[in-house]
DSSP file (Angstrom, degrees, kcal/mol; ACC not computed):
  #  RESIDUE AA STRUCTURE BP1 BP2  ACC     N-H-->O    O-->H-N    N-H-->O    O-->H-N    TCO  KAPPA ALPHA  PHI   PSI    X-CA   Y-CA   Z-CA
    1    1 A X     >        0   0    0      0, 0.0     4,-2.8     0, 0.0     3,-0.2   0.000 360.0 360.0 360.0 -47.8  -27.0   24.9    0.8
    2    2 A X  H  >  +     0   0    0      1,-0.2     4,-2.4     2,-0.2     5,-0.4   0.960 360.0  50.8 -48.5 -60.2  -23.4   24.1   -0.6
    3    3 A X  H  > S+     0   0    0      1,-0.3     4,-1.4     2,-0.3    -1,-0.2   0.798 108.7  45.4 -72.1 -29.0  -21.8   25.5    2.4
    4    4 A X  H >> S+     0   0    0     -3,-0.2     4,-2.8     1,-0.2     3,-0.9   0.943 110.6  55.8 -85.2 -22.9  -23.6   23.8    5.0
    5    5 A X  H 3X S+     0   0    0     -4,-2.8     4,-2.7    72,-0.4    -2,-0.3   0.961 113.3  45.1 -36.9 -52.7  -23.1   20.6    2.9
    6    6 A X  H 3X S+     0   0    0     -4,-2.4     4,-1.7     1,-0.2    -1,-0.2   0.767 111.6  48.1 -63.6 -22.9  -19.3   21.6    3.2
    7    7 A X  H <X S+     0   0    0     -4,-1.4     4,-2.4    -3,-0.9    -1,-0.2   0.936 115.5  48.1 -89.2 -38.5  -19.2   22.4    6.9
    8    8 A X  H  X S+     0   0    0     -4,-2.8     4,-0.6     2,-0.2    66,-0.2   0.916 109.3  53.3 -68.9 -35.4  -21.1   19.1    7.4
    9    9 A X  H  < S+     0   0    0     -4,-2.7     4,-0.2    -5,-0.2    -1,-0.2   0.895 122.8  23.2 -30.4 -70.4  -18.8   17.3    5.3
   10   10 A X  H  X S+     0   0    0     -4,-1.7     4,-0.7    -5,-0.2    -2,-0.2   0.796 102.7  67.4 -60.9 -44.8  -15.8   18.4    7.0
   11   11 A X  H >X S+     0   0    0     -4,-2.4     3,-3.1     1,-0.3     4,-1.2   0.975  97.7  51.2 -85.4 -68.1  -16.1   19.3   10.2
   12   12 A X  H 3X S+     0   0    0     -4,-0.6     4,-1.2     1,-0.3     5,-0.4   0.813 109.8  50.2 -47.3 -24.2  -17.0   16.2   11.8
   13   13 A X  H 3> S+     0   0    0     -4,-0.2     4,-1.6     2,-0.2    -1,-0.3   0.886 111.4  49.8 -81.9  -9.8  -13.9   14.1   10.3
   14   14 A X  H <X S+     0   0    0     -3,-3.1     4,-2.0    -4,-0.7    -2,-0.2   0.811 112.0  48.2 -96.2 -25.9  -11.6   16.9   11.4
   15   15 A X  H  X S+     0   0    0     -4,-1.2     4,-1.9     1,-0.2    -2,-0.2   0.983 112.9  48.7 -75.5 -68.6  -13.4   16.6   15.1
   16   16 A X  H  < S+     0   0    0     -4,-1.2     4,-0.5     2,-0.3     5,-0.3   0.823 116.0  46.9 -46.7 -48.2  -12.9   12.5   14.9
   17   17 A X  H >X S+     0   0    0     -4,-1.6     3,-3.1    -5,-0.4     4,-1.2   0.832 110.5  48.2 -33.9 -86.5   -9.1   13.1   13.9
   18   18 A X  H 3< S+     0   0    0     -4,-2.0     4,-0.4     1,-0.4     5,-0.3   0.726 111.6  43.9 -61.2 -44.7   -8.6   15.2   16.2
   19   19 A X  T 3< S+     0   0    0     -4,-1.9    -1,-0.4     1,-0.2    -2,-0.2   0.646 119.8  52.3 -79.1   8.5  -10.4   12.9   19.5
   20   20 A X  T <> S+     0   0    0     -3,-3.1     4,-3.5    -4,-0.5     3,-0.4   0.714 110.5  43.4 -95.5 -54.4   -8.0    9.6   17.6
   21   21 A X  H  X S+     0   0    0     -4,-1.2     4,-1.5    -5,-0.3     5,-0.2   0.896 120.8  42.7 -75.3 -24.1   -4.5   11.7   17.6
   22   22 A X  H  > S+     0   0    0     -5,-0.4     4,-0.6    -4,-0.4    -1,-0.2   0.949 120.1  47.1 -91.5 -16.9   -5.4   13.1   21.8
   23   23 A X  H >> S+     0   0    0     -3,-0.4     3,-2.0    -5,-0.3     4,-0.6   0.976 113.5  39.5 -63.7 -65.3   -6.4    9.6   22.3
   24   24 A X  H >X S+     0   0    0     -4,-3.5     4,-2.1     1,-0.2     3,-1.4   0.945 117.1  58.5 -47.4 -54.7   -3.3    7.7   20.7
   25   25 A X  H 3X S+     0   0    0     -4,-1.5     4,-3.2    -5,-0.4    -1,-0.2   0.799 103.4  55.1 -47.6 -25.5   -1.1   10.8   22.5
   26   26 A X  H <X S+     0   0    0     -3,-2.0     4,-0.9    -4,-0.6    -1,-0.3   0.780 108.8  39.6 -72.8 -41.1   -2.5    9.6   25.4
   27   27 A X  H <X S+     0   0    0     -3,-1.4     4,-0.9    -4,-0.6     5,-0.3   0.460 119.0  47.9 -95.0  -5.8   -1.5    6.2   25.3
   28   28 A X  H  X S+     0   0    0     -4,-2.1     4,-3.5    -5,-0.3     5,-0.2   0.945 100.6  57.1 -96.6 -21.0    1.7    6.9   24.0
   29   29 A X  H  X S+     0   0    0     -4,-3.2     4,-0.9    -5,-0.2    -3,-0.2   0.831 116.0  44.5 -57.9 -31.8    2.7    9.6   26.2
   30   30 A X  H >X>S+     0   0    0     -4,-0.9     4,-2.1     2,-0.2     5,-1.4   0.984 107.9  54.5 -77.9 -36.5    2.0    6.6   29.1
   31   31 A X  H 3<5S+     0   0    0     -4,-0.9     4,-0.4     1,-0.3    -2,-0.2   0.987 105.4  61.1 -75.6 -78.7    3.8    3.9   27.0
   32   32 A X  H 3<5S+     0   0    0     -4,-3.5    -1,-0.3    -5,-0.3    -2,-0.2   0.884  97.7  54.8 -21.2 -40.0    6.7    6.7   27.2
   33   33 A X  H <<5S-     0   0    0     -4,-0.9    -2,-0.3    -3,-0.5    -1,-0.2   0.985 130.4 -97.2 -68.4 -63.4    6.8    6.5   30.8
   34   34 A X  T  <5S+     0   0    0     -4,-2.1    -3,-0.2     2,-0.1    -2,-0.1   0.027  82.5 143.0 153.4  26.2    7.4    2.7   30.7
   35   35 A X      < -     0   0    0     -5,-1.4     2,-0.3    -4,-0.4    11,-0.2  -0.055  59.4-118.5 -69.6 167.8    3.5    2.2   31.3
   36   36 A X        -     0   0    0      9,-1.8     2,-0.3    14,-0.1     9,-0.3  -0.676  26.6-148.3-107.4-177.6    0.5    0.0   30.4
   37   37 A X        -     0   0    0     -2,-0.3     2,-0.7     7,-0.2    14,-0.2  -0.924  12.1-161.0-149.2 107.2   -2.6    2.2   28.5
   38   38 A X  B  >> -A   43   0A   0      5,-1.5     4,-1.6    -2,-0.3     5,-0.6  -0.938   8.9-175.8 -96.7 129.3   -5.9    0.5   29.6
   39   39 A X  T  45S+     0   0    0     -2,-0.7    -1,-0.1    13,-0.5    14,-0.0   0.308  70.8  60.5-110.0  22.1   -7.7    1.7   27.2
   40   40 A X  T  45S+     0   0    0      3,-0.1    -1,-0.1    12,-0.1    -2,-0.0   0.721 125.1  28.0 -77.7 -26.8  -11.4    0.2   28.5
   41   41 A X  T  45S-     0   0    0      2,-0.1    -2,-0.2     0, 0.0     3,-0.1   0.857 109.0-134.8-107.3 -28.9  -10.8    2.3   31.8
   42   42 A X  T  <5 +     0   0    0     -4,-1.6    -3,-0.1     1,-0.4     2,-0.1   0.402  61.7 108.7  89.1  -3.2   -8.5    5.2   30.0
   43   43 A X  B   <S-A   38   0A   0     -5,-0.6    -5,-1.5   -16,-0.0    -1,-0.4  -0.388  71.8-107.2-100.7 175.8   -5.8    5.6   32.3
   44   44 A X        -     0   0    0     -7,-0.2     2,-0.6    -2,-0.1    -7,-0.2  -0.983  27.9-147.3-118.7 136.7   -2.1    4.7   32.3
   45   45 A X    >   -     0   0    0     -2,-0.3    -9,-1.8    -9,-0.3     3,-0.5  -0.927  17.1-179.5-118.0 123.9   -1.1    1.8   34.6
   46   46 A X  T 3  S+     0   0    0     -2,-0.6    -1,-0.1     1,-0.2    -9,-0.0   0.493  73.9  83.3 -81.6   6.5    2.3    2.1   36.0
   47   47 A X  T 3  S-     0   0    0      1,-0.1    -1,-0.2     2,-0.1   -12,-0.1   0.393  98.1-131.2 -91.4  -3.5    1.9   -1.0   37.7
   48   48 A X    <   +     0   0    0     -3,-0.5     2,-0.3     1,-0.2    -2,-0.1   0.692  54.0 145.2  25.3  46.0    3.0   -2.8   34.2
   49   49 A X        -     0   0    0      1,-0.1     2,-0.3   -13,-0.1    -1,-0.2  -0.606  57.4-109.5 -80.8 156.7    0.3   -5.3   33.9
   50   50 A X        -     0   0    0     -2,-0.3     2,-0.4   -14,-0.1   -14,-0.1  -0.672  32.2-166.7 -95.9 134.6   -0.6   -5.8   29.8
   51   51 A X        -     0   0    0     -2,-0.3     2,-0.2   -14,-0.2   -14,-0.2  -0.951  24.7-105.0-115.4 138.4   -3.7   -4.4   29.2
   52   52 A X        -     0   0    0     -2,-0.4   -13,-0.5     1,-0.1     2,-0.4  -0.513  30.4-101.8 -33.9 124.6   -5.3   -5.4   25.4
   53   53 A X        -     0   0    0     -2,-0.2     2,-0.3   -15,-0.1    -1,-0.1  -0.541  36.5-171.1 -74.6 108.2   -5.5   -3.4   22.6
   54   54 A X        -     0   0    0     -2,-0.4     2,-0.1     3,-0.0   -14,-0.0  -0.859  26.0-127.6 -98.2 137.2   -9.3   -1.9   22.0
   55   55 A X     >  -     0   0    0     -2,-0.3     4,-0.7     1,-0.1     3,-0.3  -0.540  20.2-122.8 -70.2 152.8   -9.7   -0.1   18.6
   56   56 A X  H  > S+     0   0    0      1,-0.2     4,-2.6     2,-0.2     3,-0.3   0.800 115.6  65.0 -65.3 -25.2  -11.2    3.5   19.3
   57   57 A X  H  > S+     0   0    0      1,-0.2     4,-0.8     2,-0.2    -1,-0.2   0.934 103.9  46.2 -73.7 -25.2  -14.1    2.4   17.0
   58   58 A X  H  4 S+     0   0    0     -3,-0.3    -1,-0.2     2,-0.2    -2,-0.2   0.711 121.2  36.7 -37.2 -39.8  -14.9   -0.3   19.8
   59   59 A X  H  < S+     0   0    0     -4,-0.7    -1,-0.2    -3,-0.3    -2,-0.2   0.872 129.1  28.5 -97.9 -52.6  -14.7    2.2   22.6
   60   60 A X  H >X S+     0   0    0     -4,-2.6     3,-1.2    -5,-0.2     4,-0.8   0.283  71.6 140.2-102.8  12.3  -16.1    5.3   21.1
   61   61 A X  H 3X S+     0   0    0     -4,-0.8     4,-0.8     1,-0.2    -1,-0.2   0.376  72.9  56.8 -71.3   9.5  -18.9    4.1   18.2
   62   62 A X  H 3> S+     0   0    0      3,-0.1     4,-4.2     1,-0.1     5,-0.4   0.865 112.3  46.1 -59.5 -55.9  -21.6    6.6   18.9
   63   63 A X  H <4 S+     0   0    0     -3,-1.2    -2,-0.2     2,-0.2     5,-0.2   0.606 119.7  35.2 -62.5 -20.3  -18.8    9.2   18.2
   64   64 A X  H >X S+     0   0    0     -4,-0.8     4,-3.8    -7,-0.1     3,-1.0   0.686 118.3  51.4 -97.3 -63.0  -17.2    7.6   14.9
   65   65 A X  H 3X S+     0   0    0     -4,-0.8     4,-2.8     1,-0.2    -2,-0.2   0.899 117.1  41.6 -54.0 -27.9  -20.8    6.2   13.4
   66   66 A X  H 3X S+     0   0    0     -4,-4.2     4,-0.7     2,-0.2    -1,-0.2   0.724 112.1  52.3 -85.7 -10.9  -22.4    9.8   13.9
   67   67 A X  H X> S+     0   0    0     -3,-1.0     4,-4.2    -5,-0.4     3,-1.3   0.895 113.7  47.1 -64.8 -56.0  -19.4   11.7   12.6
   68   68 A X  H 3X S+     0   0    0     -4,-3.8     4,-1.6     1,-0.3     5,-0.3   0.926 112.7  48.2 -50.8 -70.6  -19.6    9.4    9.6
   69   69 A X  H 3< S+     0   0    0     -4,-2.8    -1,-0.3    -5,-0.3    -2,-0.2   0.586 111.9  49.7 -35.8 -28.6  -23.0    9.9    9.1
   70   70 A X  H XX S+     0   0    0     -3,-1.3     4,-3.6    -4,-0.7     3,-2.2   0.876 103.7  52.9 -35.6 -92.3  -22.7   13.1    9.4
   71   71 A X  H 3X S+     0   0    0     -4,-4.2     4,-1.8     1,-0.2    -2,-0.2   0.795 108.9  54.5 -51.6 -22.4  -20.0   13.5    7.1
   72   72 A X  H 3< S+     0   0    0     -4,-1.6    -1,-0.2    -5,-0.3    -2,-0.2   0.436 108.1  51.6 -92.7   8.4  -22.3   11.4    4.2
   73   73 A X  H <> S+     0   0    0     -3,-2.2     4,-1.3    -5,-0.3    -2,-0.2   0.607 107.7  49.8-104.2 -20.3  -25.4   14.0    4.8
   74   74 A X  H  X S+     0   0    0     -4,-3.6     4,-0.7   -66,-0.2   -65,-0.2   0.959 106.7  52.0 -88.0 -30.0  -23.2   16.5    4.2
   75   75 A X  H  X S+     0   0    0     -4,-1.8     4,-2.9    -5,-0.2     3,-0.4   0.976 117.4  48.1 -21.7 -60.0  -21.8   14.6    0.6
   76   76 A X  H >> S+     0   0    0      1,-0.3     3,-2.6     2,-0.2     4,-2.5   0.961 113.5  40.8 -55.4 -78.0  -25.5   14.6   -0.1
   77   77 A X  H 3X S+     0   0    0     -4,-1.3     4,-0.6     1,-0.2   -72,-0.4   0.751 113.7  51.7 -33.6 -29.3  -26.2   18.2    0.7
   78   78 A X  H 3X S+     0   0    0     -4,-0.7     4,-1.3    -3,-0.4    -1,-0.2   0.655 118.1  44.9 -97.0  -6.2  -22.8   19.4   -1.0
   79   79 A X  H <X S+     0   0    0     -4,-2.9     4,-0.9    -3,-2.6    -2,-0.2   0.920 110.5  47.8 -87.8 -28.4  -24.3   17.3   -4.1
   80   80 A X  H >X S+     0   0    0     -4,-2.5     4,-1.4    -5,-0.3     3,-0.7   0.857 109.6  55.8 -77.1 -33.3  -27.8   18.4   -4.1
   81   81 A X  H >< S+     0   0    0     -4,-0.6     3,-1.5    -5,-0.5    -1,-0.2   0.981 114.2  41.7 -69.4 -39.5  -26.4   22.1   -3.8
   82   82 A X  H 3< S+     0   0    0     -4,-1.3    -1,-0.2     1,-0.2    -2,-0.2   0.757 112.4  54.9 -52.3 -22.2  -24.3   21.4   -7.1
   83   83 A X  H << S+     0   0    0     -4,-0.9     2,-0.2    -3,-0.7    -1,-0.2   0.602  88.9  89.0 -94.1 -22.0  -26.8   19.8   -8.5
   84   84 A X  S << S-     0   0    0     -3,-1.5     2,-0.1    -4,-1.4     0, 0.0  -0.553  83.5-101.9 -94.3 163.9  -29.7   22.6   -8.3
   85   85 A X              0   0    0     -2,-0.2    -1,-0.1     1,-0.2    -2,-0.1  -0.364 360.0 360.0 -78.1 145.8  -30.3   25.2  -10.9
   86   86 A X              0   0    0     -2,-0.1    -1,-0.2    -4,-0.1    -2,-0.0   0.354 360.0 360.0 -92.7 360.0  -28.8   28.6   -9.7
């Protein structure tokens, strides 16, 4: 019971890092070019019209609130395992 409490715990915040840092690479590698980063559509526009700044929880909030959730059933799970008599 502790371990899948730990795997749940973890593993979704390392998967939400990890889709934040390949998003932000994404718009910075275009912003390197000398680009715009729409980030509603995802693409880089070379065209240099200013696109607005969306937070990723805006864009993505199935994918953050169920990682999060996620990560607090597995808290629960990694407490109840401490918590029961061996």
């Amino acid at each position: 019971m502790l371990r899948l409490g730990l795997i749940l715990l973890v593993v979704p915040a390392l998967l939400l890092m990890g889709g934040y840092f390949y998003d932000l690479s994404l718009a910075d590698a275009c912003l390197d070019q000398g680009g715009s980063w729409n980030y509603q559509a995802a693409e880089c526009d070379a065209a240099g019209a200013d696109h607005p700044f969306v937070p990723f929880m805006v864009r993505h909030p199935l994918i953050v609130n169920g990682s999060m959730l996620l990560s607090v059933v597995g808290l629960l799970i990694c407490m109840a395992g401490l918590y029961r008599r061996r």
